[in-house]
C-alpha positions in Angstrom: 13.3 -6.1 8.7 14.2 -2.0 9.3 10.4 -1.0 10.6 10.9 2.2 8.3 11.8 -0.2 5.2 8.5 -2.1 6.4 6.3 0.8 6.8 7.5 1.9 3.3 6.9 -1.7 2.1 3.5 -2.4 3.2 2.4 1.7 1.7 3.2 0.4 -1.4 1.8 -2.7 -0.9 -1.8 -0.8 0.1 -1.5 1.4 -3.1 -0.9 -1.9 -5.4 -4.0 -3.8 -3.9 -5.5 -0.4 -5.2 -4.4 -0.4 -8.2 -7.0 -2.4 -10.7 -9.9 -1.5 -8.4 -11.1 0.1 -5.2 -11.0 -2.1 -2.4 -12.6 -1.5 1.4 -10.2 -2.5 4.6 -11.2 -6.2 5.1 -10.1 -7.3 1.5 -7.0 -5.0 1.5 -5.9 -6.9 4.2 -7.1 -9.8 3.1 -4.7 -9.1 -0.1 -2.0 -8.3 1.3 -1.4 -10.8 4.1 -0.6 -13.0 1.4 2.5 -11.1 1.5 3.1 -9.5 4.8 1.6 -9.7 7.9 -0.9 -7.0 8.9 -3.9 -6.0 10.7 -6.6 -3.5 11.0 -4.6 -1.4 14.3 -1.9 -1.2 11.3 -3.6 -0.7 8.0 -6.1 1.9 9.1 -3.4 4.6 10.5 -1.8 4.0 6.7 -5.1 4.6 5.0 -5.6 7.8 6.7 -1.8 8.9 5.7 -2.3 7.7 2.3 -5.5 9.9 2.0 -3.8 12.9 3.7 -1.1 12.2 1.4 -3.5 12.4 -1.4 -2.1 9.2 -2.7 -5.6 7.6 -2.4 -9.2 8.9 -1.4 -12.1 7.7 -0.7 -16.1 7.1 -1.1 -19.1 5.1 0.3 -21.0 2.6 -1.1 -23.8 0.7 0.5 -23.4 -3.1 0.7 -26.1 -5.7 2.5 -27.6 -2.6 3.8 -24.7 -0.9 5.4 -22.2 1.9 4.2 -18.9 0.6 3.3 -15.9 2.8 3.0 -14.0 2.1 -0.1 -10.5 3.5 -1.2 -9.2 4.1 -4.6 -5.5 4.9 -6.1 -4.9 8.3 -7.5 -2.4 9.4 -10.2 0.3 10.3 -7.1 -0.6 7.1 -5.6 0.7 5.2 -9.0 3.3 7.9 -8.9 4.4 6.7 -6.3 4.3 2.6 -7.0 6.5 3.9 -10.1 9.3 5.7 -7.8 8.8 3.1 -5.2 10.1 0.2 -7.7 13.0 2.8 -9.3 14.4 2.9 -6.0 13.6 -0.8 -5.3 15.8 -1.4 -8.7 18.8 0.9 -6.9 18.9 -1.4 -4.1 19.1 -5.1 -5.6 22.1 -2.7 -7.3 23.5 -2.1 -3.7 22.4 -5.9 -2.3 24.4 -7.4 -5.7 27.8 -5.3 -4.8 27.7 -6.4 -1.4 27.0 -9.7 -2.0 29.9 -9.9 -4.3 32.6 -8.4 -1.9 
C-alpha cells in the first residue's frame, strides 16, 4: 500500500478509535491492530500531529496510582472522519471505472 495512503489511513483510523470515547495509547493500538498493523514508534509521532493539528487534545487521569495520558476527538477531528470517507466514496468511484475497462 502507497505509505502516504497508509499514513492517511491509520490518522483516520486513530481519530475513529476516538470517537465514542477517549482512549490512552495502549488501547488505541490495541483497537486498531485489529485492522492495521501498528506500534507505539508509529502511533505516538501521529498523536502528537493529531494534537498539533487540533484534530484531538489531550488530559490526564490517574489510573492504579499513575498518570495516564488520554486523548479525545474534537469537532475537526470528526471533521475530518466526515471528509476522509467523502473522498474514500470518490475512489471506489475511480477503483469501479478501472476495474470495468
Amino acid at each position: 500500500m502507497n505509505i502516504q495512503l497508509k499514513k492517511g489511513i491509520v490518522e483516520v483510523c486513530v481519530l475513529a478509535s476516538l470517537r465514542k470515547e477517549p482512549s490512552y495509547g495502549y488501547k488505541i493500538i490495541s483497537d486498531i491492530s485489529e485492522l492495521i498493523e501498528i506500534s507505539e514508534s508509529t502511533l505516538y509521532p501521529i498523536l502528537r500531529r493529531l494534537e498539533a493539528n487540533h484534530l484531538l487534545e489531550t488530559f490526564t487521569k490517574d489510573f492504579n496510582g499513575r498518570t495516564r495520558k488520554y486523548y479525545k476527538i474534537t469537532r475537526q477531528g470528526i471533521e475530518r472522519i466526515n471528509d476522509f470517507l467523502s473522498e474514500w466514496k470518490e475512489m471506489e468511484r475511480v477503483c469501479k471505472f478501472i476495474l470495468e475497462r
